[in-house]
C-alpha positions as CSV (number, residue, x, y, z in Angstrom):
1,X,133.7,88.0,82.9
2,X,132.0,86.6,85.6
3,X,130.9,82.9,85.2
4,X,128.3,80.4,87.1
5,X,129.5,79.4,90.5
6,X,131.2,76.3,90.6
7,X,130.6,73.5,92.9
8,X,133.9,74.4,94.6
9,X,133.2,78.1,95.8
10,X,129.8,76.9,96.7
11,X,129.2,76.5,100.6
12,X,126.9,73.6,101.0
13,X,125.2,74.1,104.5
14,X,124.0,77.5,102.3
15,X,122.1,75.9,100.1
16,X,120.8,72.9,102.2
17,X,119.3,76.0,104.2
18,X,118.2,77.6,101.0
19,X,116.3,74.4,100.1
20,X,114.7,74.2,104.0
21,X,113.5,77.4,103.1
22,X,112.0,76.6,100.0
23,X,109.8,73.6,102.0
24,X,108.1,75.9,104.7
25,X,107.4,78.6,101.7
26,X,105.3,75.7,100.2
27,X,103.6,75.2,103.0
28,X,103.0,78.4,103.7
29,X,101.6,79.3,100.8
30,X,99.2,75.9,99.7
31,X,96.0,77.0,98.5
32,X,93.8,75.9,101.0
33,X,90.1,76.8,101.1
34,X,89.5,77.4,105.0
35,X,87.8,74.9,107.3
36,X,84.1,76.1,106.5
37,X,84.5,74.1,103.2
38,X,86.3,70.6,104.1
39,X,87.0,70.5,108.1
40,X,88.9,68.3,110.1
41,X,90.1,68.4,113.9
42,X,93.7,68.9,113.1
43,X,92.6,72.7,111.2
44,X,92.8,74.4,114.8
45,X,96.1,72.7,115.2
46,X,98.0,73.1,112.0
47,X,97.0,76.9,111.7
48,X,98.6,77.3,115.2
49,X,101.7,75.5,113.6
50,X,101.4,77.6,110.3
51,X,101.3,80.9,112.0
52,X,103.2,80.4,115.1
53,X,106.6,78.6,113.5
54,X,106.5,78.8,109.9
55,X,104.7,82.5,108.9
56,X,107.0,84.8,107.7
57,X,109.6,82.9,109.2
58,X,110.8,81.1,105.9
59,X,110.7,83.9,103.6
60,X,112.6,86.1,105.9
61,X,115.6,83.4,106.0
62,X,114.5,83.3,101.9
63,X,115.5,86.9,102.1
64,X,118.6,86.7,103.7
65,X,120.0,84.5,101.6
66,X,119.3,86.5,98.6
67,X,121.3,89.1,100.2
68,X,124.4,86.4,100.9
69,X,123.8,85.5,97.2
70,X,124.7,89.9,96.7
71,X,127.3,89.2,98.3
72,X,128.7,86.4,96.9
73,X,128.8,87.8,93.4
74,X,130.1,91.2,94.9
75,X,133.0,89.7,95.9
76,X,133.8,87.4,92.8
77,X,133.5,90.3,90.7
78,X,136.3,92.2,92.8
79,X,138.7,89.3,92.1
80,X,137.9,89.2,88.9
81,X,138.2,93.2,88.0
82,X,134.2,93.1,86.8
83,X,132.3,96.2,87.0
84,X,129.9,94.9,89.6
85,X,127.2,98.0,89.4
86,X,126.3,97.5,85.5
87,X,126.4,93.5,86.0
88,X,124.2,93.6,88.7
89,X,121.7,96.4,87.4
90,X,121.2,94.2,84.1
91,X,120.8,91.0,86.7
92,X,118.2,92.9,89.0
93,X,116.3,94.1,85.8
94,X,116.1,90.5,84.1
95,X,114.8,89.3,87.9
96,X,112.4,92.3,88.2
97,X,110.9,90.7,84.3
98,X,110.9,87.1,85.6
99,X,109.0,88.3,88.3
100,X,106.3,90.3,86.2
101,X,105.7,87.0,84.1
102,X,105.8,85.0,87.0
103,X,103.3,87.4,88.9
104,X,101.3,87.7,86.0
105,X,100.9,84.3,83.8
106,X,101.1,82.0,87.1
107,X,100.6,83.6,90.6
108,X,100.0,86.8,92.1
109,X,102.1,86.1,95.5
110,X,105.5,86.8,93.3
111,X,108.2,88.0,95.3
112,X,110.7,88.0,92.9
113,X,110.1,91.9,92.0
114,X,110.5,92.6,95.2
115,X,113.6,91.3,95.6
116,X,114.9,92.7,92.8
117,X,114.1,96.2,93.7
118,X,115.6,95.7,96.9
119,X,118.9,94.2,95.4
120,X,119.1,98.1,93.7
121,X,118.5,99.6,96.6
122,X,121.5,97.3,98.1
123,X,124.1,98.5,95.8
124,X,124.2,101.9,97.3
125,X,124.9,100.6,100.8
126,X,127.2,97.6,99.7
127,X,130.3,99.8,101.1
128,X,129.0,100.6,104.4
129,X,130.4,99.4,107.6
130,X,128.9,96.2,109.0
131,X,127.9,97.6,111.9
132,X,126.0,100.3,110.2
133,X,124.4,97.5,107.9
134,X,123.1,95.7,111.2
135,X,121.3,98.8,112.2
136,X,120.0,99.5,108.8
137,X,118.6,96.3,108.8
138,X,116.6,96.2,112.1
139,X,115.7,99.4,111.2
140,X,113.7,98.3,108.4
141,X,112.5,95.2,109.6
142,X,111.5,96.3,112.9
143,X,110.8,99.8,113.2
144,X,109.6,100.6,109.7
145,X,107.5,97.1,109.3
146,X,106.4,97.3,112.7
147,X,105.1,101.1,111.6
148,X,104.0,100.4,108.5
149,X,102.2,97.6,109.8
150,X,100.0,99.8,112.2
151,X,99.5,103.1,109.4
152,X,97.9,100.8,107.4
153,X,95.2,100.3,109.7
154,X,95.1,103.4,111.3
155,X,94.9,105.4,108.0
156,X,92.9,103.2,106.2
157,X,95.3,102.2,103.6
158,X,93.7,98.6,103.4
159,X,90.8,100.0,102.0
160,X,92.8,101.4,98.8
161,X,91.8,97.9,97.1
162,X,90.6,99.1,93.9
163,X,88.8,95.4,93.5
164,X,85.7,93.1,95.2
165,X,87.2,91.0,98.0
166,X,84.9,88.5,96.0
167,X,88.1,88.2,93.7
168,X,90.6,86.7,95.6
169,X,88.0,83.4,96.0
170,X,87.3,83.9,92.6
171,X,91.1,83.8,91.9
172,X,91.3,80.1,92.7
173,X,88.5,78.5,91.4
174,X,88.2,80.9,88.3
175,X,87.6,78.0,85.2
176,X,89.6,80.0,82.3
177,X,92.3,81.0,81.5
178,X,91.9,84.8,80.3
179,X,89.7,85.3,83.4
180,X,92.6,84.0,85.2
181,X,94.8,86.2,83.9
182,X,92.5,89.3,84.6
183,X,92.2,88.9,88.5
184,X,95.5,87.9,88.7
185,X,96.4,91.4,87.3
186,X,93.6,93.2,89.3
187,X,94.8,91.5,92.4
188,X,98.4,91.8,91.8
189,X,100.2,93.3,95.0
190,X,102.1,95.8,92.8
191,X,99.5,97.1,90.7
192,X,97.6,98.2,94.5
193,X,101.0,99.1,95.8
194,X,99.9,101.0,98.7
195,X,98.3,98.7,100.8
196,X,99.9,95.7,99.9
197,X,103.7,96.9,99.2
198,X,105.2,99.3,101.7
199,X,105.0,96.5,104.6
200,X,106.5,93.5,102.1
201,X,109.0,96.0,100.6
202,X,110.5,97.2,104.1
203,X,110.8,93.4,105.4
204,X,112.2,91.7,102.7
205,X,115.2,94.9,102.3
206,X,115.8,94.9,105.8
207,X,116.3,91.2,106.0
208,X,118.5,91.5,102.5
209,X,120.8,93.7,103.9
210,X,121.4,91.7,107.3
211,X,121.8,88.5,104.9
212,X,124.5,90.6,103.1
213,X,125.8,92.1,106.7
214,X,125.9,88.2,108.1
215,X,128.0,87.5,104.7
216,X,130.6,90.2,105.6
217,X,130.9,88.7,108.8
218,X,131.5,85.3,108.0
219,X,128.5,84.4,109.5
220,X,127.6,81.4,107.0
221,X,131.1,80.5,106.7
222,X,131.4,76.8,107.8
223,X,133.5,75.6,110.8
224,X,133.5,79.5,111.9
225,X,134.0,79.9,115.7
226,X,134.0,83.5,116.4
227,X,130.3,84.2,116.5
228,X,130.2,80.9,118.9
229,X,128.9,83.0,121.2
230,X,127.0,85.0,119.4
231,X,125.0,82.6,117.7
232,X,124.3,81.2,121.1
233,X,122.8,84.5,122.9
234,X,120.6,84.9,119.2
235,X,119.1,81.2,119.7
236,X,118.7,81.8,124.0
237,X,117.1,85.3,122.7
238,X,115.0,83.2,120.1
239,X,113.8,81.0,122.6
240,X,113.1,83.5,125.4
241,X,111.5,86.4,123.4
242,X,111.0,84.8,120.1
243,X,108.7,82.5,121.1
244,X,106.3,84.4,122.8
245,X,106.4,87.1,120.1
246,X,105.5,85.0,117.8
247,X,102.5,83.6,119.7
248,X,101.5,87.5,119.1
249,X,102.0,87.2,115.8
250,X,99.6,83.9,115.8
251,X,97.0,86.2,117.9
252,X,96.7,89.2,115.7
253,X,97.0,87.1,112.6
254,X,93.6,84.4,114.0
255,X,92.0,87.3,114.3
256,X,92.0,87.0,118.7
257,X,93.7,90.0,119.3
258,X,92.7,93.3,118.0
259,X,95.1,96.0,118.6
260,X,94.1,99.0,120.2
261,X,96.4,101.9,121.6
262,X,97.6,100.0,124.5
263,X,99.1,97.3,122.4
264,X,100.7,99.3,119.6
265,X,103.8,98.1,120.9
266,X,102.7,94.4,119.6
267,X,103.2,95.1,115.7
268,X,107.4,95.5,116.7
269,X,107.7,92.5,118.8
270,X,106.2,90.8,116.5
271,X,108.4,92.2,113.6
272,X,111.4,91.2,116.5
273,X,110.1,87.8,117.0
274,X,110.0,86.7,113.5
275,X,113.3,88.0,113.1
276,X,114.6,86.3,116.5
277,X,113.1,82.7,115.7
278,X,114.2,82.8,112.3
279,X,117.7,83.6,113.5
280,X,117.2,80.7,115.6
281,X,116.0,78.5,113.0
282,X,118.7,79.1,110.7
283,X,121.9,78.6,113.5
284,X,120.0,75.6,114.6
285,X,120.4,74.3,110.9
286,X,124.1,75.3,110.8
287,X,124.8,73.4,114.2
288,X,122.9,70.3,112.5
289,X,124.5,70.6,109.3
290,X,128.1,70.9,111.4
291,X,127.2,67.0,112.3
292,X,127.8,63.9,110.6
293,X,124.7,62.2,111.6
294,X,123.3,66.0,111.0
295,X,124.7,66.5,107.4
296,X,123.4,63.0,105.9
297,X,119.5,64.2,106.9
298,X,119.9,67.8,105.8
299,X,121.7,67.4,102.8
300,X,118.9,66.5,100.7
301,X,117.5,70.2,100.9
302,X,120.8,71.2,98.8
303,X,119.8,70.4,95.5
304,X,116.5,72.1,95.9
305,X,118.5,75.3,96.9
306,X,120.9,75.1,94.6
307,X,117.8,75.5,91.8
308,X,116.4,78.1,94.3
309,X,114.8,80.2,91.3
310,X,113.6,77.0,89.2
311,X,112.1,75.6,92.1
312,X,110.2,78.4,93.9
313,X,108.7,79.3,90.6
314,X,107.8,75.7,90.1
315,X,105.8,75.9,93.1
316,X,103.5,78.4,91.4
317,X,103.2,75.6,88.7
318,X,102.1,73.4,91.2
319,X,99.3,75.6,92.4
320,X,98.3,76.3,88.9
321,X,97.8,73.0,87.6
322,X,97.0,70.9,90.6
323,X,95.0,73.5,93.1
324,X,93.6,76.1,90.8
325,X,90.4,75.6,89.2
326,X,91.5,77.2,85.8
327,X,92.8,74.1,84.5
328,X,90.8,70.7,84.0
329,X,92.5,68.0,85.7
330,X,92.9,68.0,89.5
331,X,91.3,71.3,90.9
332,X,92.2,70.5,94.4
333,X,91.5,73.3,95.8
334,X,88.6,73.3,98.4
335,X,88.7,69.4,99.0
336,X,91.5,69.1,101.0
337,X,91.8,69.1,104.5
338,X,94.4,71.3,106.1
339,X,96.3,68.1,107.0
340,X,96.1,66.7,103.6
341,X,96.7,70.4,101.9
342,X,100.3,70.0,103.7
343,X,100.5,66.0,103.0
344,X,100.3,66.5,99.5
345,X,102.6,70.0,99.5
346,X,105.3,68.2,101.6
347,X,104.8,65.1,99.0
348,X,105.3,67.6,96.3
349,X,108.7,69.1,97.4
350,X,109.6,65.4,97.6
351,X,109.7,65.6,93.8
352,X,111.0,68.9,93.8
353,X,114.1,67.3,96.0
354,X,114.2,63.8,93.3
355,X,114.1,66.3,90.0
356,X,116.4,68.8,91.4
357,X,119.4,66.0,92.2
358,X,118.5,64.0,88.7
359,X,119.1,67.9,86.9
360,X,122.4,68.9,89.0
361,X,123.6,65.5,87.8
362,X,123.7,66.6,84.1
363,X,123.9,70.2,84.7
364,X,125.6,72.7,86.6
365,X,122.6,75.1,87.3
366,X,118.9,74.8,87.4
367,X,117.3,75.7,84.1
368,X,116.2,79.1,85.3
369,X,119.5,80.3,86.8
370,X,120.7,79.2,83.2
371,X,118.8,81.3,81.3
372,X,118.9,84.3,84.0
373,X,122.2,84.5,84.1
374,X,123.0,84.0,80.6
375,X,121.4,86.6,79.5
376,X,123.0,88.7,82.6
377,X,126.3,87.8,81.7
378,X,125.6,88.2,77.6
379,X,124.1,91.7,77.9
380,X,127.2,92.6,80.1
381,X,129.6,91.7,77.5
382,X,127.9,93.2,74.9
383,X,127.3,96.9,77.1
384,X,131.3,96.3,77.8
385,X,131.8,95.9,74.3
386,X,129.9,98.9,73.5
387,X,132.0,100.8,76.2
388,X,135.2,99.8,75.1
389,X,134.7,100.4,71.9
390,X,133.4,104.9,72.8
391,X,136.4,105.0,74.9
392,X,138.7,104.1,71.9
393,X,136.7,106.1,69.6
394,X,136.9,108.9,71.8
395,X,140.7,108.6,72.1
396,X,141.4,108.5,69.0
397,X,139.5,111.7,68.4
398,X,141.3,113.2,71.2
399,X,144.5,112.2,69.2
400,X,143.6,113.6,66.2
């Protein structure tokens, strides 16, 4: 039976990059009001900053980690003689039903469903040949995305919203609890699927699969030199086309640039850009981590990565009880700045870095990986037992 991963098999640089991810996912997704509420002369600024180097950025790498994490338990199950298709189904369902409560009872931005019906949709391509995976993968986050990304608007698929626009203002400053609930259901990305889904669903499997692809290829594996070179055309490509798509990506998004048929080409570089840069961002981390000097700074993301589940989740907390309206103490939301939105989110995954090291002191696992995978590993036995226990039943019938 397959157990927790031990310190040991852990690679560090991983989870420090895990935990970086987990700080620009905060800041990507702070409640924040808008400027026609509380203005400064930094709002012009920061969203330039938030759409240009963080947007979508963080959650892709988010992404492909999950798919390093497939791999990872893929290949400690082969070791171990697991069956690694009935494990990982039971582990995918028990994520898809964190992800409903965690959709439902805190936030509505979950993403947690979506990776676990991705993770499904992994196992059937686990076996393929690398190559192959690489292709699948900017298949999906380019091509389709980029596609998807235009049929939307060009069949009116955004207007499939069975709800008031009114309600996603109302989802923030709503003052109860049950009313809370409601929107958060009516609003919920899964329950208006079509125009919400396709786009989210086709991004986050393409970059799982390259995360499980890079995996294969060593591609995390520290002290690695034979994608040296590699790395370094992704990061030249990351600054030379990456950038620029992504300042696209911060035109379409600001509303500057509307795209009519001449620039239907912009929806794939921009699906490329964010791809390239967060390539870049993520060797870039490796090559600091790979230093001494490096290493002592961006070690203190590894504890928050390490708790990747706890701590994301907790971050919906965080809105809830010191941004939203629904509860009595804080309500922070639209009377912050921009600047002080991120002063206080950054201040927040401070704690978030202090709580996760006090927790991996006494425990081996964040409190929601415990009780995740507990459950994964408990059902497993039990459907092994069950198993075990036909086939000898059925031989001895055979016998007799």
């Amino acid at each position: 039976m397959l157990h927790p991963t031990t310190k040991k098999e852990r690679i560090t640089s991983v989870d420090a990059l895990r935990g970086f991810a987990l700080l620009g996912i905060i800041l990507a997704n702070l409640p924040w009001a808008g400027e026609l509420i509380v203005k400064s002369d930094l709002d012009a600024t920061l969203g330039f900053i938030e759409l240009f180097f963080i947007q979508s950025k963080f959650i892709a790498i988010f992404s492909v980690l999950f798919g390093f994490g497939f791999y990872v338990q893929f290949r400690r199950s082969s070791g171990q003689g697991i069956r690694f298709n009935s494990y990982f189904v039971v582990r995918m369902v028990l994520l898809f039903l964190i992800g409903c409560l965690h959709g439902y009872l805190l936030w509505m931005g979950d993403i947690i469903r979506t990776y676990a019906l991705c993770g499904l949709f992994l196992l059937l391509v686990r076996n393929w040949p690398v190559k192959r995976l690489l292709w699948l993968a900017v298949f999906f986050n380019v091509v389709l995305t980029g596609a998807m990304f235009i049929a939307i608007g060009a069949l009116g698929l955004d207007a499939n919203y069975d709800f008031e626009p009114v309600l996603w203002e109302e989802h923030s400053t709503a003052t109860t609890y049950s009313r809370y609930l409601w929107i958060n259901y009516t609003i919920d990305n899964w329950r208006n699927f079509i125009p919400d889904m396709p786009v989210t669903l086709f991004f986050s499997f393409g970059n799982i699969v390259l995360g499980y692809a890079l995996a294969r290829m060593k591609f995390f594996a520290p002290g690695s030199q034979h994608l040296k070179k590699v790395k370094r055309y992704l990061v030249a490509a990351g600054l030379v086309l990456g950038l620029p798509f992504n300042y696209a990506l911060y035109l379409v998004f600001s509303g500057k640039l509307e795209l009519e048929l001449p620039l239907l080409w912009i929806p794939f570089a921009v699906c490329a850009g964010i791809l390239l840069l967060s390539f870049t961002y993520m060797i870039l981390f490796q090559w600091g981590y790979a230093t001494r000097a490096g290493q002592k700074i961006l070690q203190v993301f590894e504890p928050v990565g390490r708790m990747a589940l706890t701590n994301y989740i907790a971050q919906s907390v965080i809105y809830l009880v010191f941004f939203f309206h629904v509860l009595p103490w804080f309500q922070l939301y639209g009377k912050l700045t921009f600047a002080q939105t991120w002063i206080v989110g950054v201040l927040f995954f401070a704690l978030q870095v202090v709580f996760s090291k006090f927790w991996l002191r006494r425990f081996k696992q964040g409190p929601l990986e415990f009780i995740w995978k507990s459950l994964a590993y408990a059902w497993t036995r039990k459907t092994e037992r069950v198993t075990k226990g036909v086939v000898k039943m059925n031989l001895r019938e055979s016998q007799e």
